[in-house]
N, C-alpha and C positions, 0 to 999 in steps of 0.2 A: 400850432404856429401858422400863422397865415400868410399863402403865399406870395411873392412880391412878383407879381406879373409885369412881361415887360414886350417889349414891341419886337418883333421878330417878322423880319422880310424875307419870303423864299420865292423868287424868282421860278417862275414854269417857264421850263426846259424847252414844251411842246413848242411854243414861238420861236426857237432857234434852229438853224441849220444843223440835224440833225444828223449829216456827215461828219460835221465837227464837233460833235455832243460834248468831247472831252476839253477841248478849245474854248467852245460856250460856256461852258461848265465853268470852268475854272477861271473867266474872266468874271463872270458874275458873281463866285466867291473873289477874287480880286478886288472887284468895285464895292466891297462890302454888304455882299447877300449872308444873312445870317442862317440860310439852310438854302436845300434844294427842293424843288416839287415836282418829281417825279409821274408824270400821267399815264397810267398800264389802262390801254383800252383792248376790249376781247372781241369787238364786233360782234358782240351778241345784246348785253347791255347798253351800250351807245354804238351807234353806226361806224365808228371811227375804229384801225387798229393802232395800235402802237408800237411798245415793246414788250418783255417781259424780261426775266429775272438776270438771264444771260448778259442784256446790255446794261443792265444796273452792276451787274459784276462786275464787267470789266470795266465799267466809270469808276468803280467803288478800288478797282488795283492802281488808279492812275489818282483820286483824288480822296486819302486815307483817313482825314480826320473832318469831313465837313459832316454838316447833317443833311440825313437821305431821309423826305417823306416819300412813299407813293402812295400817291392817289389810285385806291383799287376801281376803274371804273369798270365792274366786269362783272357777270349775271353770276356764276360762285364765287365770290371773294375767298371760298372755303376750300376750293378744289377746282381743278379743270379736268375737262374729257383729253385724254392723250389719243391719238391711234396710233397704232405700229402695225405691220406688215411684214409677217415672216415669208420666208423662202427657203423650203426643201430640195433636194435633189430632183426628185420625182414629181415636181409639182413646178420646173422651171417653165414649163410648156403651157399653161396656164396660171389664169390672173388667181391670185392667194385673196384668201378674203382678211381684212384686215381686222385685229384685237382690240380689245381696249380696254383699257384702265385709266381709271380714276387719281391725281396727283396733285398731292396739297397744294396751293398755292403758296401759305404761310411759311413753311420751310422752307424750300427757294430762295424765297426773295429774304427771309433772316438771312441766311446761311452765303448772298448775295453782300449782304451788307446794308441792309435797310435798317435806319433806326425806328421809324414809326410806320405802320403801316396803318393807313385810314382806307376803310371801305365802305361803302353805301350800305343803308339798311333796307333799302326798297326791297332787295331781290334774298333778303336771308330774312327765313322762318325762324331762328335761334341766335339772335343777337350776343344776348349775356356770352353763350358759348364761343362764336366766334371770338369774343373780346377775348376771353380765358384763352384760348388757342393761341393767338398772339401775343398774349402777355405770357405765356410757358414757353413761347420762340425766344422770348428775348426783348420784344419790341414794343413799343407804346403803341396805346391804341387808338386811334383817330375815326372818329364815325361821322360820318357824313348824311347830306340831306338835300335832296334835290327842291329844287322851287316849289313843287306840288306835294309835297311833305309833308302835315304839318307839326311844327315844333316839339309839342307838351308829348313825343314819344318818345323824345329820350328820358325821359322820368322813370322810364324802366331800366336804364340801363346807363344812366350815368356818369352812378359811379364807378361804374369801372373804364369809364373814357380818361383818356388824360386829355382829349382836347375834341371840341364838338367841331365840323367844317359847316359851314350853310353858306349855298352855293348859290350865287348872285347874276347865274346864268343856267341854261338848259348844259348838262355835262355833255362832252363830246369833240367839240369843235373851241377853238382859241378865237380870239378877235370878235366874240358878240357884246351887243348892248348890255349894261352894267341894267339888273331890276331892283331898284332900290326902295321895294315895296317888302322883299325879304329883309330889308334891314329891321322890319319889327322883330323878326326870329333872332337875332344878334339881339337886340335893346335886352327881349325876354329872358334869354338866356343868362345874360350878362346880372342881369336884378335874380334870378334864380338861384346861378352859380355865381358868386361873383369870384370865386378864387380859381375857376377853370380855364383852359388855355379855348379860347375863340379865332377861328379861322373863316376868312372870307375871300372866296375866288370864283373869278368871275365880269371881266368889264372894269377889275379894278385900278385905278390909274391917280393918276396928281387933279384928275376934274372930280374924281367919287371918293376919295381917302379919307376926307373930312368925315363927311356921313358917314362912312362905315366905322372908324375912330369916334364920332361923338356916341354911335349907337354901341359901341364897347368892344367890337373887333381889338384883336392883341396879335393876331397873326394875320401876317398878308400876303397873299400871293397874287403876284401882277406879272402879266405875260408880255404881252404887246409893250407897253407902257415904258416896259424899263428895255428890254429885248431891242425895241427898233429905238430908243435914244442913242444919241450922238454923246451925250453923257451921263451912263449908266447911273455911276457915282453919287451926282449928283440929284438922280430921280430917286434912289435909293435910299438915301439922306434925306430928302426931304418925305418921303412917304414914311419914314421910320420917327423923324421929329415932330410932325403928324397926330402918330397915334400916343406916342408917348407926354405930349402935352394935351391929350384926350383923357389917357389911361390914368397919371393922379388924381385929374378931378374924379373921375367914375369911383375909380375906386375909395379915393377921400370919404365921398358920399354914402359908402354904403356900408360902411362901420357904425 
């Protein structure tokens, strides 16, 4: 059975006063965001930090039934280095050298309340497995793709995405220029997959929605655009009515 794709807006977070993350939050599901986009940066993979699983939790106890993506932008999406620092009696008088282990990422952030987790392929040698890890957590699996990427590599690994992301800017930082020369990796995809979930973030706004909607985009994530409106609502609405008079034609056509 084939399935009936449809337009899905998730509003990133990172643009919002991140004091009030729960306040933000829950206005932009208010104004009718159809999920949230969550950005986990490690400053290792992009220069930027963010947060991790802890502040997805405690958003996830205050707002219980929306949808949670994060964006993994982080060099393991499969694990992080922890350190810890024990202290003996005997060893108060000097400095301890500090432990370390190793600690999933993917459980965490399941066990936080994440429903998709998408991560970058650039920085993981075993894709397929990754996906598998996070589809035994619980969670859909989102794979992502930086500008210098190219496309035809997810052909390995698919099928076991539920949704491709390709990213319409350098990951790291909010409020850069939209590159709408990746929109070829959206068009390709979309004629490839045409039944799979398409996300595009990055610069996206009420001046780029067109393009990325005619080229087959079905998820959108817009930061700035909807974040600094005076009326959320209505940026929201129209970015979603948008792709969705995109979305029959594409898909009409390709039956």
């Amino acid at each position: 059975m084939a399935k009936n794709l449809s337009a899905k807006i998730g509003p990133s977070i990172l643009n919002s006063d991140l004091a009030q993350i729960y306040e933000e939050s829950q206005k932009l599901l208010d104004n009718g965001a159809d999920y949230l986009h969550l950005d986990v940066m490690d400053g290792h993979f992009v220069p930027n930090l963010t947060f991790g699983h802890p502040i997805v939790k405690c958003l996830r106890s205050k707002i219980k039934d929306a949808f949670f993506e994060t964006h993994m932008m982080v060099s393991k999406p499969e694990q992080f280095l922890f350190r810890e620092v024990f202290f003996s009696e005997d060893t108060l008088d000097r400095l301890p050298l500090p432990s370390e282990r190793r600690i999933n990422w993917i459980e965490p952030m399941a066990n936080a309340g994440v429903d998709q987790y998408t991560f970058h392929v650039e920085p993981v040698e075993d894709v397929p497995l990754v996906c598998r890890k996070v589809k035994e957590a619980g969670m859909k699996v989102g794979v992502a793709l930086k500008p210098g990427t190219p496309v035809d590599v997810v052909t390995d690994y698919a099928d076991l995405a539920d949704m491709i992301l390709v990213m319409t800017v350098e990951p790291g930082f909010g409020g850069q220029k939209f590159m709408e020369p990746m929109l070829k990796k959206v068009a390709w995809l979309r004629e490839n997959y045409p039944e799979l979930d398409i996300e595009v973030d990055g610069g996206v706004g009420l001046a780029t929605i067109e393009a990325c909607a005619k080229a087959g985009a079905n998820m959108i994530v817009s930061g700035t655009s909807v974040i600094n409106s005076a009326d959320q609502a209505k940026v929201i609405t129209t970015l979603r009515d948008t792709v969705n008079c995109y979305l029959g034609h594409n898909h009409s056509t390709q039956r």
